[in-house]
C-alpha positions as protocol buffer text, in pm:
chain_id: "A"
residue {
  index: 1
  type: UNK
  ca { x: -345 y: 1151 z: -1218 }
}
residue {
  index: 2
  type: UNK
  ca { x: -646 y: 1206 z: -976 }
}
residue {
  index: 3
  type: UNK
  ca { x: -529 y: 1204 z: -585 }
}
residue {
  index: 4
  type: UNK
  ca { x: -688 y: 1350 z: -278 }
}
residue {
  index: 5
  type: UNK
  ca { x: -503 y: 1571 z: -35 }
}
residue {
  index: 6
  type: UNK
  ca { x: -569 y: 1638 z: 319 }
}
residue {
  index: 7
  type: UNK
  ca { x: -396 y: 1825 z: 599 }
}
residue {
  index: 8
  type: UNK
  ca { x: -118 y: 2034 z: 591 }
}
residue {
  index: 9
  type: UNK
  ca { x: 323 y: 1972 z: 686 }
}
residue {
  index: 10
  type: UNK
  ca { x: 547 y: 1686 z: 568 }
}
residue {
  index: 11
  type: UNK
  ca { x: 415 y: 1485 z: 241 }
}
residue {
  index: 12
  type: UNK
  ca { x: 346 y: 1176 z: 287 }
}
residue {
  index: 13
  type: UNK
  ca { x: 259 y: 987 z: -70 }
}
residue {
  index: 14
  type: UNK
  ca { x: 39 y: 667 z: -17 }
}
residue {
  index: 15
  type: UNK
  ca { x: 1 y: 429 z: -281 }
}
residue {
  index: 16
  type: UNK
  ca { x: -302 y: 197 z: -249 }
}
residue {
  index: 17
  type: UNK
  ca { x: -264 y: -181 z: -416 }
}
residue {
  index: 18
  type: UNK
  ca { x: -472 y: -349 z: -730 }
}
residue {
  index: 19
  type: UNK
  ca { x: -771 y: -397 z: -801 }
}
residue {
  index: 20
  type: UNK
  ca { x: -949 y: -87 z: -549 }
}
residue {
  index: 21
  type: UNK
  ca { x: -872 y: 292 z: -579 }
}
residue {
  index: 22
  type: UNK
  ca { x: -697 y: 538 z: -323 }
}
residue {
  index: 23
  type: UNK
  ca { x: -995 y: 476 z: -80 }
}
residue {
  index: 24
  type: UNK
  ca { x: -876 y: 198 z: 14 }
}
residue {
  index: 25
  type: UNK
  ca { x: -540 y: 316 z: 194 }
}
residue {
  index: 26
  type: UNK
  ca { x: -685 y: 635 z: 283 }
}
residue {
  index: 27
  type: UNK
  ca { x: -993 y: 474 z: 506 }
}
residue {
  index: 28
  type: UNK
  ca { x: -731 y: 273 z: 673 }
}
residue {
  index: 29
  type: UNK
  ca { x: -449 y: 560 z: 752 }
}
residue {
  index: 30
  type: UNK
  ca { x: -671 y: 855 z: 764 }
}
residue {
  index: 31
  type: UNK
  ca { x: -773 y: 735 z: 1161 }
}
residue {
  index: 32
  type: UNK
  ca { x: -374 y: 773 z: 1228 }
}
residue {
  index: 33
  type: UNK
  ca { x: -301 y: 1074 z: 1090 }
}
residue {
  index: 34
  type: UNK
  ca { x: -624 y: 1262 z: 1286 }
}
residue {
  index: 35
  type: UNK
  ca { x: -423 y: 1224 z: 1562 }
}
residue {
  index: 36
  type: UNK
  ca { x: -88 y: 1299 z: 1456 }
}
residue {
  index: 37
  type: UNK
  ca { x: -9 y: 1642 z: 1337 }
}
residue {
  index: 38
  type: UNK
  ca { x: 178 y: 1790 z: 1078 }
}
residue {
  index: 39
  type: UNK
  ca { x: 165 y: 1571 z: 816 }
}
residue {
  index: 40
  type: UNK
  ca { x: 11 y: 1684 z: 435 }
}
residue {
  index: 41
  type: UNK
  ca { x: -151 y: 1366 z: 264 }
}
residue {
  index: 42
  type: UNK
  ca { x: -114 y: 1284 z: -100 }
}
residue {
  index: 43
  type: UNK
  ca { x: -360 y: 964 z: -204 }
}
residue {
  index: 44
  type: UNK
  ca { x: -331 y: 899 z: -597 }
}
residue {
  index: 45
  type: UNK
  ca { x: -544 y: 655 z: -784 }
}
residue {
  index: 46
  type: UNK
  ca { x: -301 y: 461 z: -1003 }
}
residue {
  index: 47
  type: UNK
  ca { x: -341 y: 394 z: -1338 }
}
residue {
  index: 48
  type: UNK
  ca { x: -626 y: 195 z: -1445 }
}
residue {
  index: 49
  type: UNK
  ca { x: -795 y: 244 z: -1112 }
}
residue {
  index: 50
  type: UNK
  ca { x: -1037 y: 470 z: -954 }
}
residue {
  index: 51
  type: UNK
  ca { x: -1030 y: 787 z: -1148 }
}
residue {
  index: 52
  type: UNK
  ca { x: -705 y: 801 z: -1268 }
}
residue {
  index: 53
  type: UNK
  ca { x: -686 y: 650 z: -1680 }
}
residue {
  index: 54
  type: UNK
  ca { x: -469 y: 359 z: -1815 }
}
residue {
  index: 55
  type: UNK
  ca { x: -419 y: 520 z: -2181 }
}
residue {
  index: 56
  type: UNK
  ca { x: -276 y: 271 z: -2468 }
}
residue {
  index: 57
  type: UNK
  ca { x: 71 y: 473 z: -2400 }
}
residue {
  index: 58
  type: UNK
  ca { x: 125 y: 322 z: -2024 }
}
residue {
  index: 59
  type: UNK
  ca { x: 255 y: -35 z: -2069 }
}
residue {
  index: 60
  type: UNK
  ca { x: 442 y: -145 z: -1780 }
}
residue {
  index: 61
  type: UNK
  ca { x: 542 y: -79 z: -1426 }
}
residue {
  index: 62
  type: UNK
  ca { x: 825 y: 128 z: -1584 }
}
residue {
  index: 63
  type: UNK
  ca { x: 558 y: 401 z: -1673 }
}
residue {
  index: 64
  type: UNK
  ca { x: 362 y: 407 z: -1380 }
}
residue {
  index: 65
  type: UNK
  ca { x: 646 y: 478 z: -1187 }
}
residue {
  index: 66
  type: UNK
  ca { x: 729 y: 775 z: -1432 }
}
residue {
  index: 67
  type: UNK
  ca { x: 401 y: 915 z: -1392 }
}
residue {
  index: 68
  type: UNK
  ca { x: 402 y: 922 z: -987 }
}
residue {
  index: 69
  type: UNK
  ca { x: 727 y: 1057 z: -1052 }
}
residue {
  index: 70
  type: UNK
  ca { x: 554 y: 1295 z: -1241 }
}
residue {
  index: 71
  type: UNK
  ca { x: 379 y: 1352 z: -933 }
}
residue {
  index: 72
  type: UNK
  ca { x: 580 y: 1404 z: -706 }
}
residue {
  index: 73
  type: UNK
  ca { x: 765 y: 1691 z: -906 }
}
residue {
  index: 74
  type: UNK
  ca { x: 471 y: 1869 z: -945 }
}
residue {
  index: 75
  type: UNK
  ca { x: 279 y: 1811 z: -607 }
}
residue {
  index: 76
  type: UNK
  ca { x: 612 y: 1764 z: -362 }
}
residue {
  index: 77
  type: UNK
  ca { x: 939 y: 1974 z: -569 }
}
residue {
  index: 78
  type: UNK
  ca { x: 1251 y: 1909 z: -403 }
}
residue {
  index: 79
  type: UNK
  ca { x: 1056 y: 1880 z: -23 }
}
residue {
  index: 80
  type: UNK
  ca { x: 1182 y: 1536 z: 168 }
}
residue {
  index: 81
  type: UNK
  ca { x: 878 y: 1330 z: 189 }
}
residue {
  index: 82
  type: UNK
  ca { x: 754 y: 982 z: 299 }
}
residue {
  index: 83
  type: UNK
  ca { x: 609 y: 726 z: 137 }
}
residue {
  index: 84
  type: UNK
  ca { x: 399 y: 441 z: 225 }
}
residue {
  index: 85
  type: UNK
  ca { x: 276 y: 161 z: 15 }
}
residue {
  index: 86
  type: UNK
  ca { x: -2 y: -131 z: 63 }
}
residue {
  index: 87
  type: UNK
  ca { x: 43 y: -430 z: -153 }
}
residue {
  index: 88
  type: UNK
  ca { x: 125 y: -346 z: -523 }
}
residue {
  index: 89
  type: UNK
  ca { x: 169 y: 13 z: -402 }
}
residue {
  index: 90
  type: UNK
  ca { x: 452 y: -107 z: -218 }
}
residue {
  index: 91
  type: UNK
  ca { x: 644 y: -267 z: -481 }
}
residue {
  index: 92
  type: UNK
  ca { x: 612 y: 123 z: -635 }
}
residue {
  index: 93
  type: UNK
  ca { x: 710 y: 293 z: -299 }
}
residue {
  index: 94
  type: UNK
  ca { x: 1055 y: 71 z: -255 }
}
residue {
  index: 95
  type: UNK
  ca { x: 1125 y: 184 z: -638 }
}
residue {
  index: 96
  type: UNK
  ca { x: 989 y: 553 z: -545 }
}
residue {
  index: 97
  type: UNK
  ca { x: 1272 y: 514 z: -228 }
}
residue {
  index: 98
  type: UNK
  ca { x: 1527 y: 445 z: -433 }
}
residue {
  index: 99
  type: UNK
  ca { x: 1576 y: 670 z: -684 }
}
residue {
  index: 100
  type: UNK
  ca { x: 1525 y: 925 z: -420 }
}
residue {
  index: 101
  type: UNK
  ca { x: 1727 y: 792 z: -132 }
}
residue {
  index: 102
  type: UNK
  ca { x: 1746 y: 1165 z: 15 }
}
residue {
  index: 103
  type: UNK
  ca { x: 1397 y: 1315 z: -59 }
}
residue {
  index: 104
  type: UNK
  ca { x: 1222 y: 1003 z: 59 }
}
residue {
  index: 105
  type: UNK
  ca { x: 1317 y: 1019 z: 440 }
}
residue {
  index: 106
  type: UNK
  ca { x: 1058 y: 727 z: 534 }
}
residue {
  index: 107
  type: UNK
  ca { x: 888 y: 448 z: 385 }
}
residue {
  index: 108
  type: UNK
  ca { x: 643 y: 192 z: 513 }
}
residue {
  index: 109
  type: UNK
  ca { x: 518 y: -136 z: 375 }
}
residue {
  index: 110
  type: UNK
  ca { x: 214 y: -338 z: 431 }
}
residue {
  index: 111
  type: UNK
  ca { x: 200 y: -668 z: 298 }
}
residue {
  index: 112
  type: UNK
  ca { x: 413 y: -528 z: 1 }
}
residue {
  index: 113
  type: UNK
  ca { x: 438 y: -771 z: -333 }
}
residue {
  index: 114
  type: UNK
  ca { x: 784 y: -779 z: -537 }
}
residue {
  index: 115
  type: UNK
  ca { x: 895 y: -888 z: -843 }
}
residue {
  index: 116
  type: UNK
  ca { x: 838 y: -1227 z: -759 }
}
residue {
  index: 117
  type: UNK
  ca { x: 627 y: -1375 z: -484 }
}
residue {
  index: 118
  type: UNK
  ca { x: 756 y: -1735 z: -307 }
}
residue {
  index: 119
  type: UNK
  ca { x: 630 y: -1962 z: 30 }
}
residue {
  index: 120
  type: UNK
  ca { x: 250 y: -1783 z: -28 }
}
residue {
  index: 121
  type: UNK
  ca { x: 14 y: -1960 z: 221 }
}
residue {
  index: 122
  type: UNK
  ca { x: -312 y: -2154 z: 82 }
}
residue {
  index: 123
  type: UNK
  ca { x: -629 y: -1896 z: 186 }
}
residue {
  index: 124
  type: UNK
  ca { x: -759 y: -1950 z: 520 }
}
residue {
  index: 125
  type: UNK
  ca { x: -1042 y: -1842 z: 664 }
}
residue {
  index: 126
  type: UNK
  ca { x: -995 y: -1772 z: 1048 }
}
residue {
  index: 127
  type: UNK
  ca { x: -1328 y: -1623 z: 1144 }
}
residue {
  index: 128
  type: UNK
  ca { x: -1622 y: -1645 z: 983 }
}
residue {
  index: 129
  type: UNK
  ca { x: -1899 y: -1510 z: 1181 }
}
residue {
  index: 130
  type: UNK
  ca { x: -2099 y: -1273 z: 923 }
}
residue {
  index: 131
  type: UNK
  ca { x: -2400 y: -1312 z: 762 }
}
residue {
  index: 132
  type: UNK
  ca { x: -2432 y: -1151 z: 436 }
}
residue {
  index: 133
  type: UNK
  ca { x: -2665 y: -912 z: 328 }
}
residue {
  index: 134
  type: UNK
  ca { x: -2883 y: -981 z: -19 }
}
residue {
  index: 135
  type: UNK
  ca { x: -2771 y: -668 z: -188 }
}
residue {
  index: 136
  type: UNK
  ca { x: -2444 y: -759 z: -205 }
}
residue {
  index: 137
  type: UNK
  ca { x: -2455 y: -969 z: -513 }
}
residue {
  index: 138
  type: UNK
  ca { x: -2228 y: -1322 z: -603 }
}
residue {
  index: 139
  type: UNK
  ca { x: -1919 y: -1124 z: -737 }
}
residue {
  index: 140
  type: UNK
  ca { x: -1849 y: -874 z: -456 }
}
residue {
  index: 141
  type: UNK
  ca { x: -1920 y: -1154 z: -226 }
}
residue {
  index: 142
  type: UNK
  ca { x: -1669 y: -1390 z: -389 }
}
residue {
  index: 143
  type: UNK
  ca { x: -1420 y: -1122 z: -388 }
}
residue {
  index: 144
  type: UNK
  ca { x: -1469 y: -1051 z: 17 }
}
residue {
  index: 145
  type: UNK
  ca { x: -1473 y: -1403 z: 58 }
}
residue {
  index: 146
  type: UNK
  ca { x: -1139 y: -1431 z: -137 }
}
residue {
  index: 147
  type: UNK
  ca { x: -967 y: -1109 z: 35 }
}
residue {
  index: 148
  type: UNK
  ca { x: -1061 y: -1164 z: 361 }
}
residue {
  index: 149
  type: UNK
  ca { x: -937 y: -1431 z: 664 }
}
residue {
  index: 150
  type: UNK
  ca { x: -1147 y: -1244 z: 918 }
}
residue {
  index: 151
  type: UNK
  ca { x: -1510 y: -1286 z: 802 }
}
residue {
  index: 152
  type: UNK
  ca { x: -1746 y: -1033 z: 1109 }
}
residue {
  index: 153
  type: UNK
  ca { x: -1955 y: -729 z: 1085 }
}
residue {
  index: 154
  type: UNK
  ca { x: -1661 y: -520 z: 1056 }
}
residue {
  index: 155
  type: UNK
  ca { x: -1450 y: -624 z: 816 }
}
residue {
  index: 156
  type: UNK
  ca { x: -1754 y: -670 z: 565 }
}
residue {
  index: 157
  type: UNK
  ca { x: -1818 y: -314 z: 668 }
}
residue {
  index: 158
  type: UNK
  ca { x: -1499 y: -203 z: 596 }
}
residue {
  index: 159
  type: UNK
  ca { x: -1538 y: -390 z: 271 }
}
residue {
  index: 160
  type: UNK
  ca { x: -1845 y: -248 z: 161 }
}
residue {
  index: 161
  type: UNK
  ca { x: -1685 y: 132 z: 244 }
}
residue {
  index: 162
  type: UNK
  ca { x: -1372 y: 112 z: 106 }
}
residue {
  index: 163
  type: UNK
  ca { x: -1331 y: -132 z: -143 }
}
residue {
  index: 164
  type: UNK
  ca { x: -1619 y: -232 z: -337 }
}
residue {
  index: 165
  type: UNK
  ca { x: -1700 y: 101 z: -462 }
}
residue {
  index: 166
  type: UNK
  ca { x: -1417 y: 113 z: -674 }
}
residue {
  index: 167
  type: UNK
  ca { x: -1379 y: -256 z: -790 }
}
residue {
  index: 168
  type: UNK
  ca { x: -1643 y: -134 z: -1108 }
}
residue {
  index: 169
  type: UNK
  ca { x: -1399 y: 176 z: -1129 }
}
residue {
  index: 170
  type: UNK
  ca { x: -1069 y: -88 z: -1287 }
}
residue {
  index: 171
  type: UNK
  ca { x: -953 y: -107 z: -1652 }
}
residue {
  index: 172
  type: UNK
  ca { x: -922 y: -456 z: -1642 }
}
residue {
  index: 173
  type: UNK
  ca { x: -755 y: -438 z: -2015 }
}
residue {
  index: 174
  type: UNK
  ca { x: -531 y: -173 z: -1905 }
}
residue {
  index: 175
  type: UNK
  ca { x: -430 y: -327 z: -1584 }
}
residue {
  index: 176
  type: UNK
  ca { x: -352 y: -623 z: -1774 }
}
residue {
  index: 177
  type: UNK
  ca { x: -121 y: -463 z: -2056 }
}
residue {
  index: 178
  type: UNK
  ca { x: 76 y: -245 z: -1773 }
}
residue {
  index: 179
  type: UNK
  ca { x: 95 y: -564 z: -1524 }
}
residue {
  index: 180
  type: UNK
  ca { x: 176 y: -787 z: -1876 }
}
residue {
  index: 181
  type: UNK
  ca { x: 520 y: -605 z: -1761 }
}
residue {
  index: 182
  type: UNK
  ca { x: 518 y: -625 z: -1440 }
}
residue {
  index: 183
  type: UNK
  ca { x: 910 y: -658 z: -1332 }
}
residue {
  index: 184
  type: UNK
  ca { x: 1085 y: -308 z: -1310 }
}
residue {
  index: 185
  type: UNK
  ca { x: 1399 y: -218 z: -1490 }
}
residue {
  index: 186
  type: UNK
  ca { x: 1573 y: -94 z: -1217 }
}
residue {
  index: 187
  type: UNK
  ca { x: 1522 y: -327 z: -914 }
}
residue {
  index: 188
  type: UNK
  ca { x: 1441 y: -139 z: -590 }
}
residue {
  index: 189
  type: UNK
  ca { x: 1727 y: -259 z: -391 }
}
residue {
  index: 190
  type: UNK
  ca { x: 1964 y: -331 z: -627 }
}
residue {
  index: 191
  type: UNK
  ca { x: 2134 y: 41 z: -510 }
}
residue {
  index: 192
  type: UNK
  ca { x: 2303 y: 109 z: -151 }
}
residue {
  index: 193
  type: UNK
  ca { x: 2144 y: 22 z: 121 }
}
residue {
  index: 194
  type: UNK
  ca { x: 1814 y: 282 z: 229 }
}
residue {
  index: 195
  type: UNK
  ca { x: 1920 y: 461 z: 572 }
}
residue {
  index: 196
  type: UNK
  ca { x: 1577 y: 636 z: 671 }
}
residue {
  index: 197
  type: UNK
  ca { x: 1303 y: 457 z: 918 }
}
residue {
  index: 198
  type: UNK
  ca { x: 1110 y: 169 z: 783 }
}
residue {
  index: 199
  type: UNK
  ca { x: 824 y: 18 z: 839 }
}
residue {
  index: 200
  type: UNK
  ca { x: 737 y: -346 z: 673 }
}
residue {
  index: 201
  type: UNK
  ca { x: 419 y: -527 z: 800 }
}
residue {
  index: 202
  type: UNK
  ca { x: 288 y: -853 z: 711 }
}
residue {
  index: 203
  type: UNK
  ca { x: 43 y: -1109 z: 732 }
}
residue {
  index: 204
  type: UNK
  ca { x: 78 y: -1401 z: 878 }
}
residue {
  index: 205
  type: UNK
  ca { x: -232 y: -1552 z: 681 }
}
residue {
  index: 206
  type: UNK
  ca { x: -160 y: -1348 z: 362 }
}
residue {
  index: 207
  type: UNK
  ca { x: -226 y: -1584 z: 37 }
}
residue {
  index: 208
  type: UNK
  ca { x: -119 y: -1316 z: -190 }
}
residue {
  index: 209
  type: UNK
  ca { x: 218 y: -1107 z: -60 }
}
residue {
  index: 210
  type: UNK
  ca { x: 313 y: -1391 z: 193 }
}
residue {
  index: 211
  type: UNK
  ca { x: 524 y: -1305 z: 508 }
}
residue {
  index: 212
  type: UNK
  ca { x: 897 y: -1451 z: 334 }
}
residue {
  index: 213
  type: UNK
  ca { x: 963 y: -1228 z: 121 }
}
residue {
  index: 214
  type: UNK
  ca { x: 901 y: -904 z: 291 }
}
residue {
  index: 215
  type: UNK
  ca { x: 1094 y: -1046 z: 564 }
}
residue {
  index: 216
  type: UNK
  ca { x: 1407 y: -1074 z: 276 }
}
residue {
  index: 217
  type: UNK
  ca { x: 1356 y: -725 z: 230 }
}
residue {
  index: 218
  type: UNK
  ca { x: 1513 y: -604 z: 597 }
}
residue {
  index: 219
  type: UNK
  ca { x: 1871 y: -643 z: 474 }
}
residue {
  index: 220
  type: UNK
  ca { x: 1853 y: -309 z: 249 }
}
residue {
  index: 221
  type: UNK
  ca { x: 1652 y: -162 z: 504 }
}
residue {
  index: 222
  type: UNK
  ca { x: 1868 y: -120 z: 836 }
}
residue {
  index: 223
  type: UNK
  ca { x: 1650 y: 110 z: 1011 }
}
residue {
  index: 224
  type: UNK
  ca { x: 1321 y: -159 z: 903 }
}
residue {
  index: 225
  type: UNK
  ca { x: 1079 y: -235 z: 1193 }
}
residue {
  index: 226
  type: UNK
  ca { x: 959 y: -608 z: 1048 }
}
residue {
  index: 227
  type: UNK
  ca { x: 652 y: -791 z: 1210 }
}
residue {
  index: 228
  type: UNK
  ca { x: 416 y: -1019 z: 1070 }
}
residue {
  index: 229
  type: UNK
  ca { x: 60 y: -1022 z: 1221 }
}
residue {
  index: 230
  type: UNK
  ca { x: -117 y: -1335 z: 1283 }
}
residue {
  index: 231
  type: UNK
  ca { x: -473 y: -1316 z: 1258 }
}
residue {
  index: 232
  type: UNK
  ca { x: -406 y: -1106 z: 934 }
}
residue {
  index: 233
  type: UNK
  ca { x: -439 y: -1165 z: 592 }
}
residue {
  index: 234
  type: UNK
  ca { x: -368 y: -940 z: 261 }
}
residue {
  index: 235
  type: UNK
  ca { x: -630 y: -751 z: 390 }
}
residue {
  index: 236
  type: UNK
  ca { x: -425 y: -678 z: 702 }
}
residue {
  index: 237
  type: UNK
  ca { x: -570 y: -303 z: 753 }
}
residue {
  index: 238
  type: UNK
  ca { x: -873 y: -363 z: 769 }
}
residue {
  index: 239
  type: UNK
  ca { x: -828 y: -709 z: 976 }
}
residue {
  index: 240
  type: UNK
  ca { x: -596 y: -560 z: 1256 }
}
residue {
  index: 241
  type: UNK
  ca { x: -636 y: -191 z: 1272 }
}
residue {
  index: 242
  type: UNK
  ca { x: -551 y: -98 z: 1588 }
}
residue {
  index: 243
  type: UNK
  ca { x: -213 y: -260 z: 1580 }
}
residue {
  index: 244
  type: UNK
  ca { x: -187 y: -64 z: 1228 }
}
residue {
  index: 245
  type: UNK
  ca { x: -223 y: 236 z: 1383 }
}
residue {
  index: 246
  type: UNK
  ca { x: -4 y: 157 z: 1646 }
}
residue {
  index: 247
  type: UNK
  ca { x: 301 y: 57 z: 1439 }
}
residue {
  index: 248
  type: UNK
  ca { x: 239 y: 350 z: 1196 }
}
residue {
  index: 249
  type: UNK
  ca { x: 241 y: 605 z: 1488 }
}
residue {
  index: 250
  type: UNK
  ca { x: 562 y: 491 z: 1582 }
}
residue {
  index: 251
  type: UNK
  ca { x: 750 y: 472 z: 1265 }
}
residue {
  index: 252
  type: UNK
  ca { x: 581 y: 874 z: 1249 }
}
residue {
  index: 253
  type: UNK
  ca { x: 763 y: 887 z: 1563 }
}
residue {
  index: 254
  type: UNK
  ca { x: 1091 y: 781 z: 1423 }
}
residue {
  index: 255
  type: UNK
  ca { x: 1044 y: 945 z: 1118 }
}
residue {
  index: 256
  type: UNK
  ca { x: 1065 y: 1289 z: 1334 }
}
residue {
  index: 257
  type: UNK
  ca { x: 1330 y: 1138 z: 1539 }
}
residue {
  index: 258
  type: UNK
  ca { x: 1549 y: 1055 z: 1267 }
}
residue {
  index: 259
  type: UNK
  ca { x: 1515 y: 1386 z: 1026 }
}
residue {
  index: 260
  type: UNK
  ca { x: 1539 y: 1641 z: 1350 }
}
residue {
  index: 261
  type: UNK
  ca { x: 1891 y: 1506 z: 1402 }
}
residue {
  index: 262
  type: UNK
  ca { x: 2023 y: 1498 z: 1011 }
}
């Protein structure tokens, strides 16, 4: 599994969503963690994305999470770490934080899908001020078009950085035969409830994850910090980042908090 690694303290594993690579998540968290210290960051492509194979022997959810399991055993050991997950990465952090309720000592969520999605919102476009550029071409233009409900200069920049480059990069065939079983055996809160800091974020506008159920999820989480942005889509990170970095600071914050007195 390919990842990228930066800094130096507490690991924090951060699994990016479908469709991109671990640019994605890293562009967006990287700004946070520049000025917060003490933190070593783990960024894995997943399976059938960026650099990191699908093989005929991965079929399911099931095996991804082995392999990042895998992962963590050889990256992490027995170390209490953190893990944060954006999207489909999130439905693989919650499963991450439950089999290791005690090694994974914080998790946060942004616009996490489940095992079933419910009450999605029709795609709206809320701004749509951009005008854009020829080289683009008709398919990563549809796909901004279709990820995005604030349409300026810097989301499209954002775009062009940190997600286009690795939309050529997916096995589509391979995503298809893992996602073809998509619901994991063991659900993620189907154990006690998860007693570390939480983080869940949402978007108000989000016509993929929705803001109901991630909202559902706060009952197993009793140290969850819940909000749901407006003026946000799925592409929440790169659509509000400053209030990203502002609720991601302080969940670091509790994080600290939290361990220092266990």
């Amino acid at each position: 599994m390919h990842y990228a690694e930066y800094g130096n303290g507490t690991p924090v594993l951060a699994l990016h969503g479908a469709g991109v690579d671990h640019r994605e998540i890293a562009g967006a968290l990287e700004p946070i963690f520049c000025n917060v210290s003490g933190f070593r960051r783990l960024y894995p492509d997943l399976p059938g994305m960026g650099h990191t194979p699908a093989p005929g022997t991965i079929t399911s959810n099931d095996d991804v999470l082995d392999i990042l399991h895998g992962l963590i055993d050889s990256t992490i050991g027995d170390e209490p770490f953190l893990v944060i997950g954006q999207s489909y990465g999130g439905y693989l952090a919650r499963a991450i934080a439950n089999r290791r309720p005690d090694q994974a000592i914080g998790m946060a969520l942004i616009c996490p899908v489940g095992a079933h999605t419910r009450d999605v919102p029709k795609h709206e476009v809320l701004a749509s001020v951009v005008d854009m550029p020829g080289d683009l071409g008709p398919d990563l233009e549809a796909a901004y078009r279709s990820y995005f409900v604030v349409q300026t200069a810097e989301t499209l920049r954002r775009f062009r950085e940190s997600v286009a480059p690795a939309m050529p990069l997916v096995d589509e065939s391979g995503l298809t035969r893992i996602f073809s079983h998509w619901e994991l055996r063991d659900p993620p809160e189907a154990s006690k409830a998860h007693p570390h800091p939480v983080l869940i974020l949402a978007g108000r506008q989000d016509a993929t994850a929705g803001h109901a159920g991630p909202l559902e999820l706060i009952g197993h989480y009793p140290r969850a910090t819940f909000a749901v942005l407006d003026r946000a889509g799925h592409a929440l990170v790169h659509e509000q980042p400053d209030l990203l970095q502002d609720f991601v600071a302080e969940w670091l914050m509790r994080v600290r908090e939290h361990s220092a007195r266990q």
